[in-house]
ROVEX-708119 format. One line per field, with one value per residue (C-alpha): residue number from 1; chain; x negated, y negated, z. Coordinates in nm, 2 decimals. Layout:
<nodes>
num	[NUM/...]
chaine	[A/...]
px	[X/...]
py	[Y/...]
pz	[Z/...]
</nodes>
This chain:
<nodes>
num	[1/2/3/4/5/6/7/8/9/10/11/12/13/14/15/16/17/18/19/20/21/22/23/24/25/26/27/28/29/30/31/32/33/34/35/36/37/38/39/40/41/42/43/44/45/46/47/48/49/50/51/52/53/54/55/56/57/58/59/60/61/62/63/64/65/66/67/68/69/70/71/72/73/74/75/76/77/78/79/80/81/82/83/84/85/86/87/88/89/90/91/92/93/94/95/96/97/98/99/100/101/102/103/104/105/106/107/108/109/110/111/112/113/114/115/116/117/118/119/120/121/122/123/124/125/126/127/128/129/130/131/132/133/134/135/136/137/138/139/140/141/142/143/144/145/146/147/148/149/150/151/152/153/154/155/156/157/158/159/160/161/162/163/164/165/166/167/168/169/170/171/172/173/174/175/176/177/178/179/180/181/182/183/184/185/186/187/188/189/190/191/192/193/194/195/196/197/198/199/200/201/202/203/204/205/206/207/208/209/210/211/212/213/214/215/216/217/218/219/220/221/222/223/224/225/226/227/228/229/230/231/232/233/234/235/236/237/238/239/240/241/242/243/244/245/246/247/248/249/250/251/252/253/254/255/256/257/258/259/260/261/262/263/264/265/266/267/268/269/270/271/272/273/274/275/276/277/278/279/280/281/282/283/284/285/286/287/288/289/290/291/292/293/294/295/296/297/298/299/300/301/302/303/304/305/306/307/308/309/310/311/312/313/314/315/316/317/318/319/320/321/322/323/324/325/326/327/328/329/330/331/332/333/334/335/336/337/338/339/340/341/342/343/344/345/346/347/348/349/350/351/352/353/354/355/356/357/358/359/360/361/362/363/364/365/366/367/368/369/370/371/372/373/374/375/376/377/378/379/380/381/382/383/384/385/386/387/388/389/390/391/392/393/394/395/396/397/398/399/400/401/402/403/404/405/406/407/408/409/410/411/412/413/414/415/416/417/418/419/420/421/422/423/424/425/426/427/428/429/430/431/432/433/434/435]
chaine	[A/A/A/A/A/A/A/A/A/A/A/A/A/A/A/A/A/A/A/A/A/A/A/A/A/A/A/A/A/A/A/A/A/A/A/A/A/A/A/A/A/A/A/A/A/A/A/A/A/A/A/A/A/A/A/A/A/A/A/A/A/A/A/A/A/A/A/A/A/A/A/A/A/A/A/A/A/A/A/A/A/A/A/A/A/A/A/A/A/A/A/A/A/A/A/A/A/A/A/A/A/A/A/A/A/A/A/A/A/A/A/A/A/A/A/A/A/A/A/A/A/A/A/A/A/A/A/A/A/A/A/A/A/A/A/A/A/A/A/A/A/A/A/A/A/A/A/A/A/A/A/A/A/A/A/A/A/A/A/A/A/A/A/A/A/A/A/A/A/A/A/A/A/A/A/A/A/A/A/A/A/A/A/A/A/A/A/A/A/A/A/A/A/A/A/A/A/A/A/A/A/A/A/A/A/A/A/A/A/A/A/A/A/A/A/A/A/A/A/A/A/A/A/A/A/A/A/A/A/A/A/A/A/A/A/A/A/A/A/A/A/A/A/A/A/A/A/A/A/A/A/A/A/A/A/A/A/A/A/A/A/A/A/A/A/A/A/A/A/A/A/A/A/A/A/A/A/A/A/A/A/A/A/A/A/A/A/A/A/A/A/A/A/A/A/A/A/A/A/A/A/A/A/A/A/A/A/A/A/A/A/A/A/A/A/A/A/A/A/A/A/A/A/A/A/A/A/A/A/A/A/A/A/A/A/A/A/A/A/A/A/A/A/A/A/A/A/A/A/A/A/A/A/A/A/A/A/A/A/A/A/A/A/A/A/A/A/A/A/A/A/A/A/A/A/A/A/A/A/A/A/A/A/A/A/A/A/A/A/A/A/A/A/A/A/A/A/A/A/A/A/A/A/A/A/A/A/A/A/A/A/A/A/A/A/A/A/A/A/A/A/A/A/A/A/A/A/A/A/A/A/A/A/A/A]
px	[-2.83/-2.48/-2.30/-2.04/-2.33/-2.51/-2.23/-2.17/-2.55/-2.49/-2.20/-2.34/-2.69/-2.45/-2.19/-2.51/-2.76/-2.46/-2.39/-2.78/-2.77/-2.46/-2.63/-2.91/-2.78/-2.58/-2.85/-3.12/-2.82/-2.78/-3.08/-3.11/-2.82/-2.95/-3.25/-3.15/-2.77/-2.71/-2.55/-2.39/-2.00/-1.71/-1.71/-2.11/-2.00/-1.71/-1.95/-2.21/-1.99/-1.84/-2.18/-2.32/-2.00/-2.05/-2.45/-2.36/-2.10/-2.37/-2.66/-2.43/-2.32/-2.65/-2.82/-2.50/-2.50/-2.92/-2.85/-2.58/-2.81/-3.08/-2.90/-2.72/-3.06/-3.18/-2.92/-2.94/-3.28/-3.22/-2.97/-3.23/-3.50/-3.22/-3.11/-3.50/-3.52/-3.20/-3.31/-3.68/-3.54/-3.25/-3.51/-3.81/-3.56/-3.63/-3.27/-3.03/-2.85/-2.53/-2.19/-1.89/-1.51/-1.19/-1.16/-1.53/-1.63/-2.03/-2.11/-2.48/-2.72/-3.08/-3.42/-3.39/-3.03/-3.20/-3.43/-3.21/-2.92/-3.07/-2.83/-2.98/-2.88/-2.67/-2.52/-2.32/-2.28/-1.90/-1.84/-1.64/-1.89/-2.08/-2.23/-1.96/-1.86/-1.48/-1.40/-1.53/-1.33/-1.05/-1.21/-1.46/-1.17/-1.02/-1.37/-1.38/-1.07/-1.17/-1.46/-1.31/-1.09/-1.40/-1.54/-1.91/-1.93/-2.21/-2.25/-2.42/-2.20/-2.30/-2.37/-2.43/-2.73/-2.68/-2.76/-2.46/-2.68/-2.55/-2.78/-2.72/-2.78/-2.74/-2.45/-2.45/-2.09/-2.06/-1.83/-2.00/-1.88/-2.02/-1.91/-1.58/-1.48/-1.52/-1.71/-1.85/-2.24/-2.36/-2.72/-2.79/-3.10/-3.21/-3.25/-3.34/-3.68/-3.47/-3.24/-3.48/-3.67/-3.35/-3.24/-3.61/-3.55/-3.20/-3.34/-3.62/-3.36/-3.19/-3.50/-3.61/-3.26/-3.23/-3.59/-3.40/-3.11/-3.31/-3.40/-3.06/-2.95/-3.18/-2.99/-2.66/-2.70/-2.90/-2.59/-2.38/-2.69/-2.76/-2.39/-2.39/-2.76/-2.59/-2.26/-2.47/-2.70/-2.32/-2.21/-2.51/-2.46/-2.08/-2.08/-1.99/-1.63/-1.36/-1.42/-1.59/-1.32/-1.29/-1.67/-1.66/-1.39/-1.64/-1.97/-1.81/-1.64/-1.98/-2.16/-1.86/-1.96/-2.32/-2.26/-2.04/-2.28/-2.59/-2.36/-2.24/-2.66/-2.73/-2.43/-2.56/-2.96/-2.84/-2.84/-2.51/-2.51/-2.49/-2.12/-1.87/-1.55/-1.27/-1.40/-1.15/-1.31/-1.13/-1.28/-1.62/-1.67/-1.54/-1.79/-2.09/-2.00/-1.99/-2.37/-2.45/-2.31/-2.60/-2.79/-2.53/-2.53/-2.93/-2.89/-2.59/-2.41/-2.05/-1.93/-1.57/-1.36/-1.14/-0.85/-0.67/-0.56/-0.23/-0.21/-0.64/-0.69/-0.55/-0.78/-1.02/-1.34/-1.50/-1.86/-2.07/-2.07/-2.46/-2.48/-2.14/-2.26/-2.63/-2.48/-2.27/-2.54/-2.78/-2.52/-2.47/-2.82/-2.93/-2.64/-2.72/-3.06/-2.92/-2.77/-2.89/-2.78/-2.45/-2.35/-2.11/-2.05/-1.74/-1.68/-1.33/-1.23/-0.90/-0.75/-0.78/-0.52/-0.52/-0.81/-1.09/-1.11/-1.36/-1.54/-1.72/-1.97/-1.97/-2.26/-2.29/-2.69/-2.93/-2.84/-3.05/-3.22/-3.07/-3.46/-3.42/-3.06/-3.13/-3.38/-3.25/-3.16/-3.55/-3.69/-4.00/-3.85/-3.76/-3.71/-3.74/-4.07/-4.39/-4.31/-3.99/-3.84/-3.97/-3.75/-3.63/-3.24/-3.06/-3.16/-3.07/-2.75/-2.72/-2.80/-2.56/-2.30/-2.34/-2.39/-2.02/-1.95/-1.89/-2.04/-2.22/-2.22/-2.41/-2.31/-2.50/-2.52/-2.84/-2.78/-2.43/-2.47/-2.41/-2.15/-2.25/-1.91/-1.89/-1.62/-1.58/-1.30/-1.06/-0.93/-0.58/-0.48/-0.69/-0.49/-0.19/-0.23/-0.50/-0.21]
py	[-4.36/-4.24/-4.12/-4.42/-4.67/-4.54/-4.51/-4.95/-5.01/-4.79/-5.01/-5.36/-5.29/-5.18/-5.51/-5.73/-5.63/-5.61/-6.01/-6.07/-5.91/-6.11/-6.44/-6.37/-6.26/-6.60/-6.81/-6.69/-6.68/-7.07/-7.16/-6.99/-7.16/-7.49/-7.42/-7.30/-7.36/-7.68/-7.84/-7.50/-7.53/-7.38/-7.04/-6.98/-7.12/-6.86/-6.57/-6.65/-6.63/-6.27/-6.17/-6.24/-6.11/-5.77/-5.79/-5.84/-5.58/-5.30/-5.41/-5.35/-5.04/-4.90/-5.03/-4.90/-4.55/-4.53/-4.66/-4.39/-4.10/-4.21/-4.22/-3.87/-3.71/-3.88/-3.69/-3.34/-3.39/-3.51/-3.23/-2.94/-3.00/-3.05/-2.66/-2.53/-2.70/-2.49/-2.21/-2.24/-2.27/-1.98/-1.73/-1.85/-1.81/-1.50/-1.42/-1.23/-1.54/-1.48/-1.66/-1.60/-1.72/-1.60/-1.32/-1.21/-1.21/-1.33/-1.63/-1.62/-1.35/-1.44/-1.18/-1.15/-0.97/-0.77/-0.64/-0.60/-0.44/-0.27/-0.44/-0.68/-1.03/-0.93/-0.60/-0.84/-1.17/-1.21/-0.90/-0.83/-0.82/-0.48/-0.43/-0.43/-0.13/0.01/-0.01/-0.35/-0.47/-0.62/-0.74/-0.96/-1.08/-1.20/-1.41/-1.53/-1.73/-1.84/-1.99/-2.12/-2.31/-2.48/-2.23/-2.11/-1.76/-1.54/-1.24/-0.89/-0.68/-0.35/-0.36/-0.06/-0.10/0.08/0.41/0.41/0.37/0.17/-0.09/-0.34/-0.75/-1.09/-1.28/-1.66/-1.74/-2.11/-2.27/-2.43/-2.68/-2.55/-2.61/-2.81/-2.58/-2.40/-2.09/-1.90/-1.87/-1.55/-1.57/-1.18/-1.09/-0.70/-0.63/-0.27/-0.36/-0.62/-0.30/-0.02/-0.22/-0.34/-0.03/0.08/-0.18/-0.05/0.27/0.14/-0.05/0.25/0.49/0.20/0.18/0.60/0.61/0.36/0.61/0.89/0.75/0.67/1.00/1.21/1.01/1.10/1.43/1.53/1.49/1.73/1.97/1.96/2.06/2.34/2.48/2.43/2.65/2.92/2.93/2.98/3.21/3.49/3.43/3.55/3.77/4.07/3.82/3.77/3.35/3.25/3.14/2.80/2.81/2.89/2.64/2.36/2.53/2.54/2.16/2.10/2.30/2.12/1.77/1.79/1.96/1.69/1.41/1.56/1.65/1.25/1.14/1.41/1.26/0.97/1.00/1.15/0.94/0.96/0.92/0.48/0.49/0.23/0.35/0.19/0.22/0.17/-0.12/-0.07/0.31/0.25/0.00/0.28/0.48/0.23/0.17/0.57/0.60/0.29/0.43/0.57/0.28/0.08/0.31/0.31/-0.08/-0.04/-0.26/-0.26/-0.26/-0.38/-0.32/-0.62/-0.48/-0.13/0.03/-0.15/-0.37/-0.43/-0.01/-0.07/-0.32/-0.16/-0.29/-0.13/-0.08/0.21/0.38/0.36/-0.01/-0.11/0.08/-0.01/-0.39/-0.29/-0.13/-0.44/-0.66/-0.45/-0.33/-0.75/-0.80/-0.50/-0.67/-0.98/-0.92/-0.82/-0.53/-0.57/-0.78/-0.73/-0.72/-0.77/-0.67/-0.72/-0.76/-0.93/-1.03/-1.34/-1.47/-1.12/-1.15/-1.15/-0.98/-1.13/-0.88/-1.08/-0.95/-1.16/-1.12/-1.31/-1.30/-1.53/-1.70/-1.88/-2.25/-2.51/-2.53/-2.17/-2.11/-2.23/-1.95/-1.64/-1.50/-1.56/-1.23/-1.15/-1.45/-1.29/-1.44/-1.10/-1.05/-0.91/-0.55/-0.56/-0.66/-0.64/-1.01/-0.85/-0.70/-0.98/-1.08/-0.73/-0.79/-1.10/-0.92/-0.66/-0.93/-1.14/-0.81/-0.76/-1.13/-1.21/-1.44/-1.43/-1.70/-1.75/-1.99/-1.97/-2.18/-2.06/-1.89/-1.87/-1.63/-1.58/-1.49/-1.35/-1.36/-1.18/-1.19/-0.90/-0.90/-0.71/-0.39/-0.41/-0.17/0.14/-0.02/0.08/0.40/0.53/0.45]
pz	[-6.41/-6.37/-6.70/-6.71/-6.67/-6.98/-7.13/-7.09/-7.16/-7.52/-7.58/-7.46/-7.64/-7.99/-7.95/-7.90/-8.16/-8.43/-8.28/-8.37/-8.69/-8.83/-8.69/-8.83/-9.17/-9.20/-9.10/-9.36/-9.62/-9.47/-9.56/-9.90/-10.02/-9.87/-10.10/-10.41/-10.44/-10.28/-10.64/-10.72/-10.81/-10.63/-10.79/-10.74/-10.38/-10.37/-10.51/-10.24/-9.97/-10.07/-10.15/-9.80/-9.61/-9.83/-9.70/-9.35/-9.39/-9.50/-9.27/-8.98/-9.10/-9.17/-8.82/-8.61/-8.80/-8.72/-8.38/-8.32/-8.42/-8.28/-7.96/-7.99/-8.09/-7.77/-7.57/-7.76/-7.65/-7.31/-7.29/-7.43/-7.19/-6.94/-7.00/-7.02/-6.71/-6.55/-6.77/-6.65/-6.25/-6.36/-6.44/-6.19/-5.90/-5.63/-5.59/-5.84/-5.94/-6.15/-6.30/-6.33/-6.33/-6.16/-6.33/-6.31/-6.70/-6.62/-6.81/-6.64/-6.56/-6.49/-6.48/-6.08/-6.15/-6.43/-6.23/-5.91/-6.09/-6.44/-6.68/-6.95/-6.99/-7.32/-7.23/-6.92/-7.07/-7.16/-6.94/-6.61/-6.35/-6.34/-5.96/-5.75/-5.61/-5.70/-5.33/-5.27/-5.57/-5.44/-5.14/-5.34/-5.58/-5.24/-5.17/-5.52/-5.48/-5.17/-5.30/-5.59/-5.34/-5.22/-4.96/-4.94/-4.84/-4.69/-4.60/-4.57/-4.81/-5.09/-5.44/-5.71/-5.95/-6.36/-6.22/-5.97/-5.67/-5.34/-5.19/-4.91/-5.04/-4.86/-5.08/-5.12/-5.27/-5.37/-5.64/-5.88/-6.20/-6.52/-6.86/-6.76/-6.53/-6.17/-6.13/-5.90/-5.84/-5.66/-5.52/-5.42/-5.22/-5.18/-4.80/-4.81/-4.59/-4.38/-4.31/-4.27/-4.03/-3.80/-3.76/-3.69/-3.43/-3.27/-3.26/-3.02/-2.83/-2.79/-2.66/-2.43/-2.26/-2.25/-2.10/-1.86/-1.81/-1.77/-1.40/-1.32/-1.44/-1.26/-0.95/-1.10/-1.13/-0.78/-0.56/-0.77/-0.81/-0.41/-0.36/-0.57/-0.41/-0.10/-0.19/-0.36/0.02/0.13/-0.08/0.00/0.39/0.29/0.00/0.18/0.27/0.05/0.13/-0.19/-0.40/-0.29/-0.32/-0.66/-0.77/-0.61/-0.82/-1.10/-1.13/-1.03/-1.34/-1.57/-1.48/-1.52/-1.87/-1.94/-1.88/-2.00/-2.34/-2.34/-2.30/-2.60/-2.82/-2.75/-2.82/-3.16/-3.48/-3.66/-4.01/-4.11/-4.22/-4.12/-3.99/-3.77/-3.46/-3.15/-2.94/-2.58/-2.60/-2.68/-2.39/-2.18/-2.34/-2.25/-1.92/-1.83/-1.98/-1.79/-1.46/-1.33/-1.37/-1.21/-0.91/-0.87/-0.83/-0.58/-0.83/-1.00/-1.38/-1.42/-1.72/-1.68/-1.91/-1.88/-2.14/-2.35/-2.64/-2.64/-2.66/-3.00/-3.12/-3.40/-3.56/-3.91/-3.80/-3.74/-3.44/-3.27/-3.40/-3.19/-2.90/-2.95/-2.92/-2.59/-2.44/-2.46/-2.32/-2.00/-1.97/-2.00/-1.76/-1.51/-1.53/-1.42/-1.15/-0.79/-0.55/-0.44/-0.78/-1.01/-1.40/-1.59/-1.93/-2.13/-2.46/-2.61/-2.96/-3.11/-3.37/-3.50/-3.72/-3.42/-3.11/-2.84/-2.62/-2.33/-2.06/-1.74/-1.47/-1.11/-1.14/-1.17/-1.50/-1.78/-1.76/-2.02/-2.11/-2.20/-2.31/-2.70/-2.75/-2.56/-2.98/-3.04/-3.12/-2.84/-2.64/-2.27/-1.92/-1.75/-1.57/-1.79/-1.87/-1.83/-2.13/-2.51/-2.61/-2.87/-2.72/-2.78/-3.11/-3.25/-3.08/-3.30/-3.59/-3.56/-3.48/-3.76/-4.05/-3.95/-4.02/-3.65/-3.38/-3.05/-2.79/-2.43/-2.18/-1.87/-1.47/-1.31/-0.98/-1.09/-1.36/-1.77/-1.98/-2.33/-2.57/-2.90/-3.16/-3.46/-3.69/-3.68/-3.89/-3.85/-4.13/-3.92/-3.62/-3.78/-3.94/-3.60/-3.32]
</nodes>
């Protein structure tokens, strides 16, 4: 029952039992004075008739006032079991559930959020907010007023525990009415496992597709070295001549691109330390496609960077570094997969509305069935003969998408091939100061 409709039934049953009390009142009063004062004069008239006006008078008074408590000691009761319930759900809930307004002073801090942070119920009740971090203050103030303007937030984001230690949490930001007012309520949820054991995962993504290289680069790296054995043959037949110089200059471009390469493969096996920094998206394709090369060329197939460098070079991302390639590398290497000998794959990237910017990776292969297109983001789900593929590329790519608060699309035409699109916002303060 809605509140106005209890609020008519309290009213209706008051107006009709007072009507029931007053009738009844004058009719036993009727018939008293029928009884025993049916001769009585004027002034015993007069009398009676004051006397049973002053009766009905305290009857109703006395029933309303007993009605009226009873009623309000049905709602404080109604209302205490009401709060043990939210109390009981508060503190049963698995997430770090917390309250608080626009200016973050916590009205609502349940066990999970004692556990997860350290701080006690009292020592953050009527307090600003104690877990964000300084850095990520101003950014969360900027969700809190979105939120309070009716938007539900989540995301992957950092929070500090009592002993000033970082740890990554899932955030649920909704607005919430409390107390005759809007506040927020935070749901946190620790992912420290969910973390360890993605990046476990990238890091397997990334050995499989360097054990994938290596064959490729073994290719790569045979032309230049045959080149170089054959100058060096050359050289001893004419050492006793002054016509090595040329000779050299070839051995030793030669010697300088294959330390080059095998330097960019070592860079790349490496595990650089999880820090997000603006990270310059035009570049790092470049940097993708040059690992990929050799692949590319083992397959007699073509990688095209549809945009050259201009106003896209200067399009920057906050991410880490290996996750942002680990993510370009599975799109080509799914797309270099794709595609037969002789085929091609296209890969570009352009700003949206100056917020996003959409890198996309075409490929003229085989494409995707609509039967299979709703579950290629399934982890272990592959269309790529047995051994070939471990189904789990693309939903790491998801992941890392969405942890930065992006999106990843596939549309797909079998036998006409599949485009993969993926937007990331957008750091345009590093744009600025990094040109």
């Amino acid at each position: 029952m809605t509140e106005a409709a209890q609020r008519r039934w309290f009213w209706a049953t008051l107006v009709l039992s007072s009507i029931t009390m007053v009738a009844l009142v004058f009719a036993c009063w009727e018939l008293v004075e029928n009884r025993f004062f049916r001769d009585a004069d004027y002034l015993t008239l007069h009398y009676l008739y004051i006397t049973r006006g002053i009766a009905s008078s305290l009857l109703l008074a006395v029933w309303a006032a007993w009605f009226v408590l009873r009623q309000r000691r049905q709602s404080e009761d109604e209302l205490r079991r009401s709060r043990e319930h939210y109390h009981g759900l508060l503190e049963a809930s698995p997430g770090a559930v917390v309250l608080y307004d626009s200016d973050l002073s916590v009205s609502e801090w349940n066990a999970a959020a004692e556990r997860l942070y350290g701080w006690s119920r009292e020592q953050v009740l009527g307090r600003p907010l104690p877990c964000v971090p300084a850095r990520e203050l101003e950014r969360h103030r900027a969700r809190v007023d979105q939120v309070l303007s009716g938007e539900r937030i989540e995301l992957e984001t950092t929070r500090q525990s009592k002993d000033r230690s970082l740890f990554p949490v899932q955030l649920t930001l909704l607005p919430y009415a409390g107390e005759g007012r809007l506040v927020v309520l935070e749901v946190a949820e620790d992912i420290r496992d969910k973390v360890r054991m993605r990046e476990q995962l990238v890091e397997m993504e990334r050995l499989r597709v360097i054990g994938k290289m290596a064959a490729g680069t073994a290719h790569h790296l045979n032309s230049p070295l045959a080149a170089m054995l054959l100058r060096v043959q050359m050289m001893r037949q004419r050492q006793h001549t002054n016509g090595c110089a040329a000779d050299l200059v070839e051995f030793e471009q030669g010697l300088e691109f294959c330390r080059h390469f095998v330097q960019s493969l070592l860079d790349f096996s490496r595990r650089p330390p999880a820090e997000r920094s603006p990270q310059p998206v035009e570049q790092m394709i470049r940097t993708v496609v040059g690992f990929l090369s050799p692949t590319a060329m083992g397959k007699r197939a073509r990688i095209v960077v549809e945009n050259g460098a201009g106003k896209e070079e200067r399009v920057w991302v906050l991410a880490e570094r290996n996750q942002l390639e680990t993510l370009f590398l599975i799109l080509l290497s799914n797309a270099l997969d794709a595609v037969q000998a002789q085929g091609t794959v296209q890969i570009g990237c352009r700003p949206l509305d100056g917020e996003f910017v959409e890198v996309a990776v075409r490929d003229d292969g085989s494409g995707v069935t609509p039967d299979d297109l709703p579950r290629v983001f399934e982890p272990f789900f592959t269309t790529k003969p047995l051994g070939k593929g471990t189904g789990l590329g693309l939903t790491m790519a998801r992941n890392i998408v969405l942890q930065y608060g992006g999106a990843i699309d596939m549309s797909s035409q079998p036998g006409r091939g599949t485009t993969v699109a993926v937007r990331l916002p957008t750091c345009p303060a590093a744009s600025r100061s990094l040109q």
